[in-house]
N, C-alpha and C positions, 0 to 999 in steps of 0.2 A: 772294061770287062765286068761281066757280073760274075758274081758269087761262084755259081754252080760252075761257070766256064773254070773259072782260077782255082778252083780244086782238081778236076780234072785235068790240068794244068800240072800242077803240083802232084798230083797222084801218076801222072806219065815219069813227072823226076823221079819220083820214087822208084818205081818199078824198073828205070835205066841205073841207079842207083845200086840199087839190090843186086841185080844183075852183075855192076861192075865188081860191086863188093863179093860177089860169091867166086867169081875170075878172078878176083886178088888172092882171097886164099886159098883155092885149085891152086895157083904158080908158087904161093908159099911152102902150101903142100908140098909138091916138089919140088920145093929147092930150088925157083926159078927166079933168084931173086936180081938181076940184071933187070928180067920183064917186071917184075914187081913193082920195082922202084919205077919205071915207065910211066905202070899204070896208076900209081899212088901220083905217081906227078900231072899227070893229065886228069886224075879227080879233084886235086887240089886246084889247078887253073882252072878247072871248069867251072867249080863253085866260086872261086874267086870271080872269074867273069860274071857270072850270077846274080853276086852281089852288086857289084859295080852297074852292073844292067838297071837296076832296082833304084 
C-alpha cells in the first residue's frame, strides 16, 4: 500500500471511531450503561483485532 491509500485508511478508522465515541457518551448520557459497557467492549476488541492484524 502506499502512503496516500494508508492514510485514507486510517482517516476512515478515525471517523468510525469518532462516531462510536460520540454513541458511547449519548448512552452514558442517559444512563444506558448496560449498552455502554456493550459498546466499550466491541471498541476494545476491535482495536484489539487491529493490532494483531498489523
Amino acid at each position: 500500500m502506499d502512503e496516500e491509500n494508508n492514510m485514507s485508511v486510517f482517516k476512515s478508522y478515525l471517523r468510525r471511531l469518532l462516531q462510536d465515541l460520540k454513541d458511547l457518551k449519548i448512552a452514558l448520557k442517559n444512563k444506558e450503561y448496560e449498552e455502554a459497557d456493550k459498546m466499550l467492549d466491541k471498541l476494545i476488541d476491535d482495536t484489539q483485532k487491529g493490532i494483531e492484524d498489523n
